[in-house]
C-alpha positions in Angstrom: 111.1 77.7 140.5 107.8 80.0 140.5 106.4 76.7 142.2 108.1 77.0 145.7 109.6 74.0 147.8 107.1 71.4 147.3 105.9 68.1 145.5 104.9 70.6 142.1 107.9 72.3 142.0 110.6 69.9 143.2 111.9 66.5 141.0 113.9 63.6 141.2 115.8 62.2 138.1 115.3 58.5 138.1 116.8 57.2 135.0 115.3 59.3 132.4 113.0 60.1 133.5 111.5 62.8 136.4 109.8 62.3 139.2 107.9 64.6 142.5 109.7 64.3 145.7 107.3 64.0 148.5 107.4 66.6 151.5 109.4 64.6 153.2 112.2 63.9 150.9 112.4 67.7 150.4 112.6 68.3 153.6 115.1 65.9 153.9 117.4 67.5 151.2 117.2 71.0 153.1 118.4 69.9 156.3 121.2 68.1 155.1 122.3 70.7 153.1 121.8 73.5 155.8 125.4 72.0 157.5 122.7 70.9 160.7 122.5 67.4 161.6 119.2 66.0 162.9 121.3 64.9 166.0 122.2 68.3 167.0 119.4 69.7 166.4 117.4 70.8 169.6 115.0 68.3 170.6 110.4 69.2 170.6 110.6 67.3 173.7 112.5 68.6 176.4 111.0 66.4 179.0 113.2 63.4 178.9 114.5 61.2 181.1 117.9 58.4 180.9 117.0 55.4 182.8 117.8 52.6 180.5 121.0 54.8 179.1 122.0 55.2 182.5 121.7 51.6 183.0 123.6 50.4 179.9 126.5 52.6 180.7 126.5 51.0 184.4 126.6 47.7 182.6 129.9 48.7 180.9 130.8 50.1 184.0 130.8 53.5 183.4 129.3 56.3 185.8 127.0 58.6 183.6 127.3 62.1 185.3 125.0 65.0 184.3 128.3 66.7 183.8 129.1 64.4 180.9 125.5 65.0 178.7 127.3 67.7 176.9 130.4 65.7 176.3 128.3 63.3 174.4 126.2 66.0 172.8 123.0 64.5 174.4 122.5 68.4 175.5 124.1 71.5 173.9 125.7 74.6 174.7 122.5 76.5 175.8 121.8 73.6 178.0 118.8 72.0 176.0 118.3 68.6 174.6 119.4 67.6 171.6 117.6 65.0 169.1 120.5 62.6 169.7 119.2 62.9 173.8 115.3 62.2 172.0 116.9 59.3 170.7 118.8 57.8 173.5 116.3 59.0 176.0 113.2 56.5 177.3 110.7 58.8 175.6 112.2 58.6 172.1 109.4 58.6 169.5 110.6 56.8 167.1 110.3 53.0 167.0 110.2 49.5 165.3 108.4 47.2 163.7 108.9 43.7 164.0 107.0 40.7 162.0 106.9 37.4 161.5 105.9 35.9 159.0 104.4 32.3 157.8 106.1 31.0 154.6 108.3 33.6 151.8 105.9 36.5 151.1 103.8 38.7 153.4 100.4 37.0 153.1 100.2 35.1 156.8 101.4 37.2 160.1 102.4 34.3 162.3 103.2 37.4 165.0 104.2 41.1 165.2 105.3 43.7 167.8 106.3 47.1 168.1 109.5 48.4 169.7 109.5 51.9 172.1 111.5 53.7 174.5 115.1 54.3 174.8 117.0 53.4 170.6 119.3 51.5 173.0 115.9 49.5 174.3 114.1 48.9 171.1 117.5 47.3 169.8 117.8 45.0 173.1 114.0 44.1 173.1 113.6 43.3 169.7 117.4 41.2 169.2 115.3 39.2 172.6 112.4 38.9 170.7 114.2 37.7 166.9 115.7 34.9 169.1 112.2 33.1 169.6 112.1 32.9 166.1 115.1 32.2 165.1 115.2 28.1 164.6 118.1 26.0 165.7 119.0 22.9 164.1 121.7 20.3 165.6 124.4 18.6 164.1 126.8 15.7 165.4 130.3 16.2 164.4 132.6 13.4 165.9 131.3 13.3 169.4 129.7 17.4 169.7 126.6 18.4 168.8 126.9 21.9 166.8 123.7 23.5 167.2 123.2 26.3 164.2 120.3 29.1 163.8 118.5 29.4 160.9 120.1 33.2 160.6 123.6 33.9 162.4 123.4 36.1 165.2 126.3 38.5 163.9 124.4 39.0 161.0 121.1 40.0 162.9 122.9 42.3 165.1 124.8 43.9 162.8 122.0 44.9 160.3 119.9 45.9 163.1 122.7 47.9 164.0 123.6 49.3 160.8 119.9 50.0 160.1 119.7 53.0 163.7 123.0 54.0 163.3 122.9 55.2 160.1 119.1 55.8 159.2 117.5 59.5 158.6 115.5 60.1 161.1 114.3 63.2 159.4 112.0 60.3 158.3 108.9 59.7 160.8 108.4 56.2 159.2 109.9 53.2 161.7 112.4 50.2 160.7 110.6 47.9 159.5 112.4 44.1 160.6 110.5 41.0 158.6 111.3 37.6 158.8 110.0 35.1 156.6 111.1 30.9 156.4 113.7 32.0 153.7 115.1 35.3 154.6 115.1 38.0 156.7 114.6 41.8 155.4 115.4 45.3 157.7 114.2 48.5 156.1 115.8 51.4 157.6 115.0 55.2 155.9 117.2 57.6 154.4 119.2 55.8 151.3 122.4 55.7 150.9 124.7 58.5 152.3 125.4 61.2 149.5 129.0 60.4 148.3 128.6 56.5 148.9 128.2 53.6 146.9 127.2 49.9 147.3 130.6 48.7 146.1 132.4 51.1 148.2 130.3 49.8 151.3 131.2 46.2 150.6 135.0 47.1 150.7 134.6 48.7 154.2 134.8 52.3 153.5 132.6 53.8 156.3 131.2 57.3 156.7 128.4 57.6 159.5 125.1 60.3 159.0 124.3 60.2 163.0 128.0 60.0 164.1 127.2 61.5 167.6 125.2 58.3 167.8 127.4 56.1 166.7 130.0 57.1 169.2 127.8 56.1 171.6 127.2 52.4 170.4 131.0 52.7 170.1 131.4 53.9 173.7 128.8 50.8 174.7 130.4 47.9 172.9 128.0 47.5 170.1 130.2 48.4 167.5 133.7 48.6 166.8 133.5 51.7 164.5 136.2 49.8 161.8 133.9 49.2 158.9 134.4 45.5 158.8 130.5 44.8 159.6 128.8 44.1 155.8 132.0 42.2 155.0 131.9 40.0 157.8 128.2 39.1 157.5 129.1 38.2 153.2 131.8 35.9 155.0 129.6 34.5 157.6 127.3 33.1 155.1 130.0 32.4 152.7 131.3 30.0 155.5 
Protein backbone atom coordinates (compact mmCIF):
# COMPACT_ATOMS: atom_id res chain seq x y z
CA UNK A 1 0.00 0.00 0.00
CA UNK A 2 2.89 2.50 1.03
CA UNK A 3 3.88 1.91 -2.82
CA UNK A 4 1.00 3.96 -4.47
CA UNK A 5 -0.96 2.89 -7.81
CA UNK A 6 1.73 1.62 -9.83
CA UNK A 7 3.80 -1.47 -11.36
CA UNK A 8 5.74 -1.76 -7.46
CA UNK A 9 2.86 -1.65 -5.62
CA UNK A 10 0.12 -3.22 -7.66
CA UNK A 11 -0.14 -7.39 -8.55
CA UNK A 12 -1.77 -9.80 -10.39
CA UNK A 13 -2.38 -13.46 -9.04
CA UNK A 14 -1.59 -15.76 -11.87
CA UNK A 15 -1.87 -19.18 -10.58
CA UNK A 16 0.36 -19.06 -7.61
CA UNK A 17 2.02 -17.07 -8.17
CA UNK A 18 2.21 -12.87 -8.32
CA UNK A 19 2.84 -10.78 -10.89
CA UNK A 20 3.29 -6.46 -11.64
CA UNK A 21 0.43 -5.04 -13.59
CA UNK A 22 1.71 -2.56 -16.12
CA UNK A 23 0.37 1.14 -16.02
CA UNK A 24 -2.00 0.33 -18.33
CA UNK A 25 -3.71 -2.56 -16.79
CA UNK A 26 -3.96 -0.42 -13.63
CA UNK A 27 -5.37 2.11 -15.18
CA UNK A 28 -7.59 -0.11 -16.72
CA UNK A 29 -8.92 -1.59 -13.32
CA UNK A 30 -9.65 2.11 -12.03
CA UNK A 31 -11.83 3.16 -14.65
CA UNK A 32 -13.88 0.33 -14.70
CA UNK A 33 -14.43 0.31 -11.32
CA UNK A 34 -15.09 4.14 -11.02
CA UNK A 35 -18.91 3.22 -12.56
CA UNK A 36 -17.52 5.46 -15.94
CA UNK A 37 -17.38 3.83 -19.20
CA UNK A 38 -14.69 4.78 -21.69
CA UNK A 39 -17.63 5.47 -24.08
CA UNK A 40 -19.12 8.17 -22.03
CA UNK A 41 -16.37 9.57 -21.12
CA UNK A 42 -15.70 13.12 -22.78
CA UNK A 43 -13.65 12.80 -25.69
CA UNK A 44 -9.41 14.83 -25.96
CA UNK A 45 -10.61 15.62 -29.32
CA UNK A 46 -13.42 17.68 -29.75
CA UNK A 47 -12.73 18.46 -33.33
CA UNK A 48 -14.58 15.69 -35.03
CA UNK A 49 -16.36 15.28 -37.84
CA UNK A 50 -19.26 12.28 -39.17
CA UNK A 51 -18.90 11.76 -42.81
CA UNK A 52 -18.59 8.10 -43.20
CA UNK A 53 -21.25 7.65 -40.09
CA UNK A 54 -23.49 9.93 -41.82
CA UNK A 55 -23.07 7.89 -44.81
CA UNK A 56 -23.66 4.49 -43.35
CA UNK A 57 -26.80 5.57 -41.73
CA UNK A 58 -28.02 6.97 -45.23
CA UNK A 59 -27.22 3.57 -46.52
CA UNK A 60 -29.72 2.04 -44.13
CA UNK A 61 -31.78 4.79 -44.89
CA UNK A 62 -31.83 6.64 -41.92
CA UNK A 63 -31.44 10.58 -41.73
CA UNK A 64 -28.74 11.34 -39.05
CA UNK A 65 -29.88 14.77 -37.45
CA UNK A 66 -27.63 16.74 -35.11
CA UNK A 67 -30.62 16.56 -32.95
CA UNK A 68 -30.13 12.79 -32.68
CA UNK A 69 -26.07 12.77 -31.45
CA UNK A 70 -27.30 12.82 -27.91
CA UNK A 71 -29.85 10.17 -28.43
CA UNK A 72 -27.01 7.92 -29.44
CA UNK A 73 -24.72 9.22 -26.73
CA UNK A 74 -22.13 10.38 -29.45
CA UNK A 75 -22.42 13.82 -27.42
CA UNK A 76 -23.57 14.37 -23.81
CA UNK A 77 -25.55 16.44 -21.70
CA UNK A 78 -23.11 19.51 -21.63
CA UNK A 79 -23.06 19.24 -25.32
CA UNK A 80 -19.43 17.72 -25.80
CA UNK A 81 -18.23 14.71 -27.49
CA UNK A 82 -18.08 11.62 -26.07
CA UNK A 83 -15.30 8.76 -26.74
CA UNK A 84 -18.01 6.68 -28.32
CA UNK A 85 -18.29 10.05 -30.99
CA UNK A 86 -13.99 9.56 -31.13
CA UNK A 87 -14.76 6.27 -32.12
CA UNK A 88 -17.45 6.59 -34.67
CA UNK A 89 -16.08 9.81 -35.88
CA UNK A 90 -13.47 10.05 -39.12
CA UNK A 91 -10.69 11.17 -36.84
CA UNK A 92 -10.81 8.18 -34.39
CA UNK A 93 -7.34 7.30 -33.26
CA UNK A 94 -7.49 4.09 -32.81
CA UNK A 95 -6.83 1.62 -35.57
CA UNK A 96 -5.91 -1.84 -37.13
CA UNK A 97 -3.42 -3.94 -38.12
CA UNK A 98 -3.76 -6.22 -40.84
CA UNK A 99 -1.11 -9.02 -42.06
CA UNK A 100 -0.61 -11.46 -44.22
CA UNK A 101 1.34 -13.88 -43.88
CA UNK A 102 3.47 -16.62 -46.13
CA UNK A 103 3.10 -20.12 -44.66
CA UNK A 104 1.88 -21.04 -40.52
CA UNK A 105 4.10 -18.74 -38.36
CA UNK A 106 5.12 -15.12 -38.62
CA UNK A 107 8.53 -15.37 -40.29
CA UNK A 108 7.49 -14.14 -44.15
CA UNK A 109 5.07 -10.90 -44.49
CA UNK A 110 3.52 -11.65 -47.84
CA UNK A 111 1.66 -7.99 -47.22
CA UNK A 112 0.30 -5.64 -44.37
CA UNK A 113 -1.78 -2.51 -43.98
CA UNK A 114 -3.08 -0.32 -41.40
CA UNK A 115 -6.76 0.55 -40.90
CA UNK A 116 -7.83 4.53 -39.90
CA UNK A 117 -10.71 6.78 -39.74
CA UNK A 118 -14.19 6.23 -38.76
CA UNK A 119 -14.39 2.23 -36.43
CA UNK A 120 -17.27 1.91 -38.90
CA UNK A 121 -14.44 2.44 -41.84
CA UNK A 122 -11.59 0.44 -40.59
CA UNK A 123 -14.18 -2.57 -40.29
CA UNK A 124 -15.43 -1.95 -44.06
CA UNK A 125 -11.77 -1.36 -45.41
CA UNK A 126 -10.21 -4.09 -43.85
CA UNK A 127 -13.35 -7.02 -44.40
CA UNK A 128 -12.47 -5.39 -48.48
CA UNK A 129 -9.12 -5.98 -48.05
CA UNK A 130 -9.32 -9.89 -46.14
CA UNK A 131 -11.29 -10.78 -49.36
CA UNK A 132 -8.08 -10.52 -51.60
CA UNK A 133 -6.75 -13.02 -49.56
CA UNK A 134 -9.08 -15.04 -48.84
CA UNK A 135 -8.75 -18.27 -51.55
CA UNK A 136 -11.64 -19.72 -53.26
CA UNK A 137 -11.68 -23.20 -54.38
CA UNK A 138 -14.55 -24.73 -56.71
CA UNK A 139 -16.43 -27.74 -56.54
CA UNK A 140 -18.88 -29.58 -59.04
CA UNK A 141 -21.88 -30.98 -57.38
CA UNK A 142 -24.32 -32.52 -59.99
CA UNK A 143 -24.33 -29.88 -62.58
CA UNK A 144 -23.22 -26.40 -60.00
CA UNK A 145 -20.09 -25.43 -59.29
CA UNK A 146 -19.92 -24.48 -55.42
CA UNK A 147 -17.26 -22.18 -55.00
CA UNK A 148 -15.90 -22.14 -51.07
CA UNK A 149 -13.28 -19.68 -49.28
CA UNK A 150 -10.64 -20.84 -47.58
CA UNK A 151 -12.29 -18.95 -44.26
CA UNK A 152 -16.16 -18.42 -44.21
CA UNK A 153 -17.20 -14.96 -44.48
CA UNK A 154 -19.57 -15.16 -41.34
CA UNK A 155 -16.81 -16.20 -39.44
CA UNK A 156 -14.49 -13.21 -40.51
CA UNK A 157 -17.12 -10.71 -39.91
CA UNK A 158 -18.16 -11.85 -36.87
CA UNK A 159 -14.77 -11.94 -35.10
CA UNK A 160 -13.90 -8.78 -36.54
CA UNK A 161 -16.92 -7.66 -35.08
CA UNK A 162 -16.78 -9.19 -31.80
CA UNK A 163 -13.14 -8.06 -31.58
CA UNK A 164 -14.46 -3.52 -31.66
CA UNK A 165 -17.46 -4.16 -30.04
CA UNK A 166 -16.27 -5.46 -27.19
CA UNK A 167 -12.53 -4.49 -26.83
CA UNK A 168 -11.09 -1.93 -24.02
CA UNK A 169 -10.14 0.76 -25.59
CA UNK A 170 -8.59 2.10 -22.36
CA UNK A 171 -5.86 0.13 -24.29
CA UNK A 172 -3.80 2.34 -26.91
CA UNK A 173 -2.59 -0.89 -28.55
CA UNK A 174 -4.61 -1.67 -32.09
CA UNK A 175 -6.41 -5.19 -33.21
CA UNK A 176 -4.08 -6.93 -34.52
CA UNK A 177 -5.93 -9.31 -37.66
CA UNK A 178 -3.17 -12.19 -38.99
CA UNK A 179 -3.70 -14.53 -41.54
CA UNK A 180 -1.56 -17.30 -42.14
CA UNK A 181 -2.24 -20.60 -44.94
CA UNK A 182 -3.73 -22.49 -41.93
CA UNK A 183 -5.61 -20.10 -39.80
CA UNK A 184 -6.54 -16.84 -39.17
CA UNK A 185 -5.93 -15.01 -35.56
CA UNK A 186 -7.76 -11.38 -34.30
CA UNK A 187 -6.30 -9.94 -31.19
CA UNK A 188 -8.56 -7.50 -29.68
CA UNK A 189 -7.43 -5.91 -25.91
CA UNK A 190 -9.14 -6.02 -22.78
CA UNK A 191 -9.76 -9.90 -21.75
CA UNK A 192 -12.62 -11.18 -20.95
CA UNK A 193 -15.44 -9.11 -19.31
CA UNK A 194 -15.34 -9.41 -15.42
CA UNK A 195 -18.18 -11.87 -14.51
CA UNK A 196 -17.78 -13.94 -17.87
CA UNK A 197 -16.45 -17.14 -18.82
CA UNK A 198 -15.33 -19.00 -21.99
CA UNK A 199 -18.05 -21.72 -21.46
CA UNK A 200 -20.61 -19.19 -20.75
CA UNK A 201 -19.64 -17.32 -24.06
CA UNK A 202 -19.96 -20.52 -26.07
CA UNK A 203 -23.64 -21.01 -24.75
CA UNK A 204 -24.62 -17.45 -25.99
CA UNK A 205 -24.86 -15.59 -22.81
CA UNK A 206 -23.87 -11.99 -23.95
CA UNK A 207 -22.97 -8.98 -21.88
CA UNK A 208 -21.39 -6.03 -23.98
CA UNK A 209 -18.31 -3.55 -22.25
CA UNK A 210 -19.01 -0.60 -25.03
CA UNK A 211 -22.86 -1.14 -25.24
CA UNK A 212 -23.42 2.49 -26.51
CA UNK A 213 -21.39 1.10 -29.45
CA UNK A 214 -22.92 -1.78 -29.90
CA UNK A 215 -26.34 -0.25 -30.29
CA UNK A 216 -25.01 1.31 -32.97
CA UNK A 217 -23.76 -1.76 -35.03
CA UNK A 218 -27.21 -2.93 -33.96
CA UNK A 219 -29.00 0.14 -35.30
CA UNK A 220 -26.66 -0.43 -38.68
CA UNK A 221 -27.28 -4.08 -39.44
CA UNK A 222 -24.06 -5.49 -38.37
CA UNK A 223 -25.20 -7.29 -35.59
CA UNK A 224 -28.31 -8.74 -34.31
CA UNK A 225 -27.47 -8.19 -30.61
CA UNK A 226 -28.91 -12.09 -29.76
CA UNK A 227 -25.72 -13.73 -28.73
CA UNK A 228 -25.84 -16.47 -31.31
CA UNK A 229 -22.41 -15.13 -33.13
CA UNK A 230 -19.49 -17.68 -31.48
CA UNK A 231 -22.00 -20.46 -31.69
CA UNK A 232 -22.73 -20.03 -35.22
CA UNK A 233 -19.17 -19.68 -36.40
CA UNK A 234 -18.40 -23.41 -34.07
CA UNK A 235 -21.36 -24.57 -36.47
CA UNK A 236 -20.09 -23.07 -39.59
CA UNK A 237 -16.96 -25.04 -39.41
CA UNK A 238 -18.56 -27.94 -37.88
CA UNK A 239 -20.63 -28.08 -41.17
Amino acid sequence: ADKGLKSSGVYLRHGSSSIPASDEIIKRMIFEHSGLRFEEMVSKNQNLTFEYLEKKFNDNNIILEKNKYKILNIINESNLYTNLGLLLSDQCSYTIKCAIFNGTNKIEFRDRKEFTGSILKQIDDLFEYFDLFNKVSGKIIGLQRIDTPDYPTYCLREGLLNAVIHRSYYFDSSILVSLYDNKFEIVSMGGLIDGITIDEIFKGISSSRNPNLANIFYRLNYVESYGTGVGRMLNIYNQ
